[in-house]
C-alpha positions as CSV (number, residue, x, y, z in Angstrom):
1,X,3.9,4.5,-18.0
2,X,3.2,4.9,-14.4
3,X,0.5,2.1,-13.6
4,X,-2.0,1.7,-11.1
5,X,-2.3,-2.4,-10.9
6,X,-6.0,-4.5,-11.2
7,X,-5.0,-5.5,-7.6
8,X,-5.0,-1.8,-6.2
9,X,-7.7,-0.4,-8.1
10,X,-9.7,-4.2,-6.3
11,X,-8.0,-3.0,-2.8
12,X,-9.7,0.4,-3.4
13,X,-13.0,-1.0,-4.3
14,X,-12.7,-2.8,-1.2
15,X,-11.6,0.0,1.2
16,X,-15.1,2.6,-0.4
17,X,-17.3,-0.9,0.1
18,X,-16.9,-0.7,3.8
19,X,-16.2,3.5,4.1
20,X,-19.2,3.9,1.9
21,X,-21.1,1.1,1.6
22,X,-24.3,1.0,-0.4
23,X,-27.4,2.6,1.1
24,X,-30.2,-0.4,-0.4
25,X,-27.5,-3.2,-1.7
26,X,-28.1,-1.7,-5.3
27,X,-27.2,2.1,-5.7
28,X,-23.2,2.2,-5.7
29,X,-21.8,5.5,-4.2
30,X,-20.0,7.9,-6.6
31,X,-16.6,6.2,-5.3
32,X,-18.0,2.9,-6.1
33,X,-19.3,3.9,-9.6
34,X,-15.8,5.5,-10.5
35,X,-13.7,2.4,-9.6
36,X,-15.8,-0.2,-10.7
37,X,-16.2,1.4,-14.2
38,X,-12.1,1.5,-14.6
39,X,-12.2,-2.0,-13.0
40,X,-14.4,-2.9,-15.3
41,X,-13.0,-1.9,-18.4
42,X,-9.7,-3.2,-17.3
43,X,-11.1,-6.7,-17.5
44,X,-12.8,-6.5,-20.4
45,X,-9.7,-5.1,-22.5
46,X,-7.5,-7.6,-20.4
47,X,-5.5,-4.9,-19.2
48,X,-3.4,-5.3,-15.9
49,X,-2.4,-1.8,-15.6
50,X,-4.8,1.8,-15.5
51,X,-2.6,4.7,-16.3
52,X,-2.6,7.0,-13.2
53,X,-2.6,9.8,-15.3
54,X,-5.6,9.4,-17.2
55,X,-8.1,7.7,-14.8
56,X,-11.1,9.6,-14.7
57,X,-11.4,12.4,-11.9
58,X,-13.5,10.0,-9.7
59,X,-11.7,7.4,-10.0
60,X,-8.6,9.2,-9.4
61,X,-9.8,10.8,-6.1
62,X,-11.3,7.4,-4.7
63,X,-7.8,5.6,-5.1
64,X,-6.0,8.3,-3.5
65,X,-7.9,8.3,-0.8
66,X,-7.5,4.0,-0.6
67,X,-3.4,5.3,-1.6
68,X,-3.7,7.3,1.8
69,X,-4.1,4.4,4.2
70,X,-1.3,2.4,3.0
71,X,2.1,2.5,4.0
72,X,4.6,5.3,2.6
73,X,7.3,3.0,2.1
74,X,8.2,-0.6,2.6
75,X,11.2,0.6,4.3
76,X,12.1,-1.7,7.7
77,X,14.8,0.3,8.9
78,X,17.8,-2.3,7.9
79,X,19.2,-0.3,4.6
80,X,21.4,-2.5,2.6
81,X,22.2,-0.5,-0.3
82,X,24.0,1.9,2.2
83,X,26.5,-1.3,2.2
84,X,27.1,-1.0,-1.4
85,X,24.0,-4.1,-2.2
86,X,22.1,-2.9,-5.9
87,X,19.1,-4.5,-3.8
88,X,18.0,-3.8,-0.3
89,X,18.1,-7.1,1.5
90,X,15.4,-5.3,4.0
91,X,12.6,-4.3,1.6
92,X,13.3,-5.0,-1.6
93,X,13.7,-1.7,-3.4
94,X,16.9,-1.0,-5.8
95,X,19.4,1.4,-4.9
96,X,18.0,4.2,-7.0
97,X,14.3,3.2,-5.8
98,X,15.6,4.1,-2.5
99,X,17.3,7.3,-3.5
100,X,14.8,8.6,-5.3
101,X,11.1,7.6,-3.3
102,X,10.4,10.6,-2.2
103,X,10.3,11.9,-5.7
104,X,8.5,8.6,-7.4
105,X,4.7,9.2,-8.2
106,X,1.9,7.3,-6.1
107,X,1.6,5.0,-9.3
108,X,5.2,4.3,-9.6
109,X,5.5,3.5,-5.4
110,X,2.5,0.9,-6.2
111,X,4.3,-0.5,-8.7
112,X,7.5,-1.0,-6.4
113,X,5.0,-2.3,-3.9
114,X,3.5,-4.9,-6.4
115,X,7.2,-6.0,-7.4
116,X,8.2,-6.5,-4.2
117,X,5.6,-8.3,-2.9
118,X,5.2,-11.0,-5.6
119,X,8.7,-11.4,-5.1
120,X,8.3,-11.7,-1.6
121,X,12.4,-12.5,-0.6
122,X,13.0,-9.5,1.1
123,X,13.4,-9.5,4.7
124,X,10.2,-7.0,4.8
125,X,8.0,-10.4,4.5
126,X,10.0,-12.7,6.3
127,X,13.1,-12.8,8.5
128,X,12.1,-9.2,9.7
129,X,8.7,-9.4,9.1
130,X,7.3,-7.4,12.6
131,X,8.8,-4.7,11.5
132,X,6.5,-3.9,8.6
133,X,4.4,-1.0,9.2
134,X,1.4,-2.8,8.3
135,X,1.5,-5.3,10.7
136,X,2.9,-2.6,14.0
137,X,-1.1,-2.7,14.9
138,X,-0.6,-6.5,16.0
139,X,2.5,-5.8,17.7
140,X,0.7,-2.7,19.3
141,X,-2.5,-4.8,20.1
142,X,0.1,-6.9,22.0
143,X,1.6,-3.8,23.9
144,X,-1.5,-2.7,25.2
145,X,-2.5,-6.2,26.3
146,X,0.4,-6.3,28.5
147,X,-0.5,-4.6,31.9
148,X,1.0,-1.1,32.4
149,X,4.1,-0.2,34.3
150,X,3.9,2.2,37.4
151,X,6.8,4.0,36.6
152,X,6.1,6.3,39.3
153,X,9.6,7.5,41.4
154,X,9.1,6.0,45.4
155,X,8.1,8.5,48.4
């Protein structure tokens, strides 16, 4: 089963909380409502995983729009498993998990995600760890902090 994990369908919450947040403190927005009522039943059956098949229409259309600002792949630009490794030393993913991302479902990418984060021994979240596309908007910050160039040719 391709899963959407607890921790995604929480991110997503999270991300329609401050895109739509509620108008008295009360009222959830129809985002809201959808997520919190998978959420919800995920916790009460003890369940870690929401099939991303089956979620509710909603609920469905409010994570993929949370799926949509996350990064397409953990990929860091230092391939391994062109060496011959079964695991990417740079993010994590098996050799087939690289071959075939472009073809794996949003739920089966999260899943990869979620894997390779708790492990967390891939260069992605350490040696290499600027090179994540989530953190570029630090190293970007940093850029344009600097004070520009005139790169202008001399008269």
């Amino acid at each position: 089963m391709a899963g959407i994990h607890i921790t995604d369908i929480e991110a997503a919450i999270n991300h329609w909380r401050i895109k739509n947040p509620s108008p008295d403190g009360v009222t959830l927005p129809r985002e809201l409502r959808a997520l919190a009522e998978v959420y919800a039943l995920m916790v009460y059956y003890k369940h870690d995983l929401a099939d991303e098949f089956t979620l509710p229409l909603a609920a469905a259309e409010a994570w993929q729009d949370w799926y949509a600002t996350t990064p397409d792949t953990p990929c860091i630009a230092i391939c391994s498993t062109s060496q011959g490794d079964e695991t990417c030393k740079g993010c994590g993913r098996s050799f087939e998990e690289v071959q075939l991302w472009t073809e794996m479902t949003p739920g089966e990418k999260r899943a990869v995600w979620h894997r390779i984060t708790v492990d967390g021994t891939s260069w992605r979240f350490n040696k290499y760890a600027e090179r994540a596309a989530e953190e570029r908007h630090w190293a970007k910050a940093a850029a344009e902090a600097q004070s520009k160039l005139d790169l202008k040719a001399a008269d």
